[in-house]
N, C-alpha and C positions, 0 to 999 in steps of 0.2 A: 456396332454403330452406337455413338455417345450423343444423345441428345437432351438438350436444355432448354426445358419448356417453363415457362415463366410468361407474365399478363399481369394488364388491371397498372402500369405504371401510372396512367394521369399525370404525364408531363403538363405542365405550367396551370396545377391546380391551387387556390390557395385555400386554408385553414382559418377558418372565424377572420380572413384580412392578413394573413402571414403569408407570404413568399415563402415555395417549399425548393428552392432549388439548388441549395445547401445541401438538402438531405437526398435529391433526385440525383445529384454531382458524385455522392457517396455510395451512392448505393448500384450506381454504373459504373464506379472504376470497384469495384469491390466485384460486379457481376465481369468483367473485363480480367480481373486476376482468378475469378472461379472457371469461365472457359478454358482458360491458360492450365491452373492446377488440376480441372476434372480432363482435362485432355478431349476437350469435346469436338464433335465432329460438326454440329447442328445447332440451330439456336433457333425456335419456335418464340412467337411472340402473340400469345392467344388476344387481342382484341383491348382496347380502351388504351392506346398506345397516349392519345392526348387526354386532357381532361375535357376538352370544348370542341367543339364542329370549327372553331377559328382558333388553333393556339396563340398564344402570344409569339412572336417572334423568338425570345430567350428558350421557349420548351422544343420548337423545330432546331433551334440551333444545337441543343441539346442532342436531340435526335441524332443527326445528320454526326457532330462529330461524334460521337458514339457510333456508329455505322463505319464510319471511315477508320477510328483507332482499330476496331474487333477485326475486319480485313487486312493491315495493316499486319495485326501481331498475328494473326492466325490463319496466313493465306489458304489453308484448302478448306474452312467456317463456310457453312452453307447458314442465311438466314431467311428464316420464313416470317413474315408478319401480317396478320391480317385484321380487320378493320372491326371495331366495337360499336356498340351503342352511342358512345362518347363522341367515338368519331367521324370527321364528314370525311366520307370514302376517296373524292377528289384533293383535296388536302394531306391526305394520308399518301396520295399516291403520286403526290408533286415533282419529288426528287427522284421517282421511278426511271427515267431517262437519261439521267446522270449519273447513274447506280450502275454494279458492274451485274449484268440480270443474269450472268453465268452464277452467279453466287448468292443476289439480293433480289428476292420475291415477296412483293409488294401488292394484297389482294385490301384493297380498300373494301371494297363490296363485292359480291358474287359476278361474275360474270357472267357476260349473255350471247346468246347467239340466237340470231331469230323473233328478238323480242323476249324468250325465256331464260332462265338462270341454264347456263351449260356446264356443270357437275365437271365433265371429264378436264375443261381448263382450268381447274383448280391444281393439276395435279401436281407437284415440283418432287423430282425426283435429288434423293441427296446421296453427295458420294463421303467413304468412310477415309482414315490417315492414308489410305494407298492410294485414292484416286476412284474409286473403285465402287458404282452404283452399288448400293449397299442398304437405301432404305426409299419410300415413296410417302410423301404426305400431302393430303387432301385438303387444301386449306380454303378451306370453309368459312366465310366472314360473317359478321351479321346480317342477317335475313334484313333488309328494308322492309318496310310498308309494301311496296311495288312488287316483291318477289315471291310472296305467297299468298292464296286466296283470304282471306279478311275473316270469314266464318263458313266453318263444318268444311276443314279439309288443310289447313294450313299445318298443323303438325301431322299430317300423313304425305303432304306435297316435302315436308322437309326433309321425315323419313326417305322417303324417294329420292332428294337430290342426295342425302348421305351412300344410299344405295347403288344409284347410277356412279357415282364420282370412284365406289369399291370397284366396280364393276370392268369402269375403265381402266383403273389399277391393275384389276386380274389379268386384263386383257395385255397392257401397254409393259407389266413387268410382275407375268406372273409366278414370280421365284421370292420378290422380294416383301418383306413387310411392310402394311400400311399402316399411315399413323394418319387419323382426321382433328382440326380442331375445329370450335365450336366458339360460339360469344352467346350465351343463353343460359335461365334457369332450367337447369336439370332439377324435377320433383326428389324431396328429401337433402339441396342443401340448403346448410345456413345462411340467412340474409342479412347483412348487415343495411338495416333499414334509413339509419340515418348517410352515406354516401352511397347506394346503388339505386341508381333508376329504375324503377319498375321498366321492365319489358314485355312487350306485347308482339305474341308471333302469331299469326296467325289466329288472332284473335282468343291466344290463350297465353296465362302469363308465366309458367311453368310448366313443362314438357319430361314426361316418361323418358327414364334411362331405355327404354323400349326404344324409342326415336332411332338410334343407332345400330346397323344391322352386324351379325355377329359376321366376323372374319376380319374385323379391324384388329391390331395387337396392339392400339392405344390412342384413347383419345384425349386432348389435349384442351383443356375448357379456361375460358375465362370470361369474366362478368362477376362473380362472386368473390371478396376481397377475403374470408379466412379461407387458408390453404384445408383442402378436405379430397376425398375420395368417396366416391357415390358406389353403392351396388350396384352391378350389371355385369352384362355376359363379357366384357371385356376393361381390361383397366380404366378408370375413368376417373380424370382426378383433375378439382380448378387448382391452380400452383396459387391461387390468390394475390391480393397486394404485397408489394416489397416490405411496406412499411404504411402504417396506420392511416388510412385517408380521413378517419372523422377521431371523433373521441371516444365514440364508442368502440372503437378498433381497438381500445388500450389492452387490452388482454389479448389480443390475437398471437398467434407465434407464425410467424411470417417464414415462407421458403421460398424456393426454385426448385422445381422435380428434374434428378439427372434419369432418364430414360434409356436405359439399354437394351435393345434387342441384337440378336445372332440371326434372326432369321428364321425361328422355330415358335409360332407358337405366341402366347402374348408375350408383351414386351415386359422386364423387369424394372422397375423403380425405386429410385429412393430420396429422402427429403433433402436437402442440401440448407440449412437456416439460413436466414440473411439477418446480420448484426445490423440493429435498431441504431442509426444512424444519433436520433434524438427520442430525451424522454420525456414519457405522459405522465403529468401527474394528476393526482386528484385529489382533494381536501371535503371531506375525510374519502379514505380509500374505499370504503362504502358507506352507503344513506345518505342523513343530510345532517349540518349542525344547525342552531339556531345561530342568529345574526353575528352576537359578540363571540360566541366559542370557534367561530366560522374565520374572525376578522383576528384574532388569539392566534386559532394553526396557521393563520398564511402569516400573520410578522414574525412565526416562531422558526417558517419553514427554514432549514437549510441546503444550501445548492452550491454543489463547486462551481466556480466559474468556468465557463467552456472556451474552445477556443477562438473561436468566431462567435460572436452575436447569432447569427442564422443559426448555431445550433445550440440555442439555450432551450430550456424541457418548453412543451407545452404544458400548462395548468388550469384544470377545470377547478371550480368551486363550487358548492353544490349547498342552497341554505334551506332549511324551514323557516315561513311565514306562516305565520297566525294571518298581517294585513300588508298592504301591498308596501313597499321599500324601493321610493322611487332612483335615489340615488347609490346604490346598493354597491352597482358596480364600480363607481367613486370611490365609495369605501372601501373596498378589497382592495382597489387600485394604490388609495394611499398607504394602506396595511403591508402589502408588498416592500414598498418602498426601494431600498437596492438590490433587491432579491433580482438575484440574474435567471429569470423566466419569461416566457411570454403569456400573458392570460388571455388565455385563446375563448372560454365561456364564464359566465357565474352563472347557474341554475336556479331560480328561485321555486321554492315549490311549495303550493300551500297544504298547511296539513291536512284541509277537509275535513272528513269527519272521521281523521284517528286511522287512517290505514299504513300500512309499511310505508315507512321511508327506504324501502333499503334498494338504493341504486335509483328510487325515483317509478319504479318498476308500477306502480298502482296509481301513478297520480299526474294528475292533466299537464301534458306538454306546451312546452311553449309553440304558439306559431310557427319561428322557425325552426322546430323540432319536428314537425310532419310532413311528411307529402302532397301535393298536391290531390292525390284521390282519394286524401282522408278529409284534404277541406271540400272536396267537390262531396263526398258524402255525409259531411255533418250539414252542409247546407240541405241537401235535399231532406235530410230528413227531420231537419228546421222547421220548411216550409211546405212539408207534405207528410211527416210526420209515418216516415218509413224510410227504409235503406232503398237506395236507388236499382230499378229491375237492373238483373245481369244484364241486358245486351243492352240499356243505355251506361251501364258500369264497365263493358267495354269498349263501346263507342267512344268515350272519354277517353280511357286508359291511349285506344290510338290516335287520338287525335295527342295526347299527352306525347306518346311517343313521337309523332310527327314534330312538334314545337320541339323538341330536345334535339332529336338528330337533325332537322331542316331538310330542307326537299330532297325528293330523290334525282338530286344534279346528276348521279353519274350515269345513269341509263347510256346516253350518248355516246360517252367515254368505253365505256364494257363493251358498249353493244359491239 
C-alpha cells in the first residue's frame, strides 16, 4: 500500500498582499504528476486545506478541480482529507455530496453521535492497485472548542478518541494496518511562529507524542509548516507546507511523505521534495544593513525574469536604524525599480543598545510580526506589571482560537 500524506496547503492565502495561486496551481499539478510517478494508492490531506474559515471562491475552485483531475487520472486513488485550524469544517465539507464518497472522504470536524465525538466514524478503509482492502485510516480532524473538555482532561479525552477510533479498527479489519491523522502541536516540533496559529486543545497548546496509543503503523500530522518527524512509539511525522507560507519559511525544505506499509509492523517512509515553485529573497542574506548600503544591494540585485508575473521571487529587506525612517519602504521601492520581484516586507529594526543584528533574532518586532497573545501579554503586563496568570493566558488563547475558526456550525451537520 502507497500512501501520500501531505497538509498545511492554505489555498487562497495571500503574502504581505500577493495572490499565491500561481505557485498553489504549480505545486498541484507537480503533486498530480508525483501520484502518477509514485504509483500511489492513497492520498491523505492532514488539515488547513484553506487558509480562512471563508475561502475565496478562486481557492475552492482550485480544490474541486484538483479533486476531479487526481480521480480522473488515477481511478482506483482513495482520498482522505480532514479539516484544520484554518478551516470552517462545513465549508470544507460542501462538495461532500457531489464527490464520489466510494473514493473521496471528506472529515471537516470530528463526528458525533449522541452529542459526542464518535472515534469509530472516522474510519475510511483504503483499497491497494488490485482493488484490494489493503490499509484503514482514522481521520481524525481538528479537535473544535466543542469537542473536548476546556480544562484538566482535554488531552486525555483526545488520547481516548485516538484510542477508541484504533479500537474500532481492530475490531472492523483486524489484519490490516492503521494509519491516524492529526491537525495539532505535537510537544518537540518546530513552529514557525510568524504563519501558524497558536492552537489550544483542551486547554493546552502542545500535546505529548504520548497522546497516540501504540498499535497505529503511522501517523499523519498537520499544523506545523516545516516537514519533520517527532519521537514516539510509532512513525510520526507533519509532511509540513508545500511551499513557504510566511518569510520566515525561507529556509524550510519542503516535502510530501510516500508511506508504505505491507501489513507488518510500522509503516516505512520516505521524503519525496517539492520544487519551490518561487524564490525568497532577502537583502542581506542575514542581519540588517544600514539605510543606503540597504537601498545599494536592492538597485544592484540581479533577477532573471520569470515567466509569469505571479511567479517573480518574493524580497524581504531588512535595515538598521539608529532613528525612525518614515518613508523607507518608498525608498527600497524606488531602488528596485525594474527589478522583476515582489517586495513582499522591509524590516526596519533599531539598533538599541548594540545587540546582534543577525536575522533580527534579539531585537523588538514589529506589530505586525507578533501574535496576538504576545500583545494581549505585553499589555497586561503594562498595566499590572506582571505576565498574565496561566488560566487567564488560556482563557484568551481560546477565545483566540474561537475568533480564528468561528463557531462550532457543524455540531448539527456531524451530529
Amino acid at each position: 500500500m502507497r500512501i501520500l500524506h501531505t497538509a498545511d496547503w492554505h489555498l487562497g492565502q495571500e503574502l504581505h498582499g500577493f495572490d499565491r495561486g500561481a505557485e498553489h496551481d504549480r505545486f498541484l499539478v507537480w503533486l498530480l504528476d508525483t501520484l502518477d510517478d509514485e504509483a500511489v494508492d492513497a492520498l491523505i490531506v492532514a488539515g488547513d486545506v484553506y487558509d480562512t474559515v471563508n475561502p475565496p471562491v478562486a481557492a475552492q475552485q482550485r480544490l474541486y478541480r484538483f479533486l476531479n483531475t487526481a480521480l480522473a487520472r488515477r481511478p482506483g486513488l482513495d482520498i482522505v482529507i480532514v479539516g484544520g485550524n484554518h478551516d470552517g469544517p462545513s465549508r470544507l465539507e460542501l462538495p461532500a455530496p457531489l464527490l464520489d464518497r466510494s473514493r473521496i472522504s471528506i472529515f471537516g470536524a470530528l463526528p458525533r453521535s449522541d452529542g459526542r465525538p464518535d472515534p469509530a466514524r472516522t474510519l475510511v478503509p483504503l483499497t491497494d492497485a488490485t482493488g484490494r482492502t489493503a490499509a484503514v485510516v482514522a481521520a481524525i480532524a481538528y479537535p473544535r472548542p466543542g469537542d473536548l473538555p476546556v480544562d484538566g482532561g482535554g488531552a486525555a479525552a483526545l488520547s481516548d478518541i485516538y484510542a477508541e477510533a484504533l479500537s474500532a479498527a481492530r475490531d472492523r479489519f483486524p489484519d490490516l494496518p492503521v494509519i491516524a491523522t492529526g491537525h495539532l502541536h505535537v510537544t518537540g516540533g518546530d513552529v514557525s511562529a510568524e504563519s501558524e496559529r497558536p492552537v489550544m486543545i483542551g486547554g493546552e497548546e502542545a500535546l505529548s507524542p504520548d497522546l497516540f496509543p501504540k498499535g497505529y503503523a503511522y501517523i499523519a500530522l498537520g499544523h506545523l509548516h516545516r516537514a519533520q518527524g517527532l519521537k514516539a512509539a510509532m512513525p510520526l511525522r507533519y509532511a509540513g507546507a508545500p511551499f513557504p507560507m510566511s518569510m520566515a519559511e525561507r529556509s524550510y525544505r519542503h516535502s510530501v511523505v510516500l508511506v508504505e506499509t505491507d501489513g507488518q509492523g510500522p509503516a516505512a517512509h520516505r521524503l519525496i521534495p517539492v520544487p519551490r515553485p518561487v524564490a525568497f529573497l532577502r537583502v542581506p542574506e542575514t542581519g540588517a544593513l544600514d539605510p543606503e548600503a540597504a537601498l545599494a544591494a536592492v538597485a544592484g540585485l540581479e533577477v532573471d525574469l520569470p515567466e509569469s508575473p505571479d511567479l517573480r521571487p518574493y524580497l524581504e529587506v531588512v535595515v538598521a536604524i539608529d532613528t525612525p525612517v518614515p518613508d523607507l519602504r518608498r525608498r527600497v521601492a524606488e531602488a528596485l525599480g525594474d527589478v522583476p520581484v515582489r517586495l513582499a516586507r522591509v524590516r526596519a529594526l533599531s539598533r538599541g543598545s548594540g545587540g546582534s543584528l543577525a536575522d533580527g533574532a534579539s531585537l523588538p518586532p514589529a506589530l505586525d510580526e507578533i501574535g496576538p497573545a504576545e500583545v494581549f501579554a505585553r499589555l497586561h503586563r503594562q498595566r499590572f506589571d506582571a505576565d498574565p496568570p496561566d488560566a487567564l493566558a488560556r482563557a484568551f488563547a481560546e477565545l483566540l482560537a474561537d475568533a480564528h475558526t468561528g463557531p462550532d456550525t457543524d455540531a448539527e451537520e456531524t451530529a
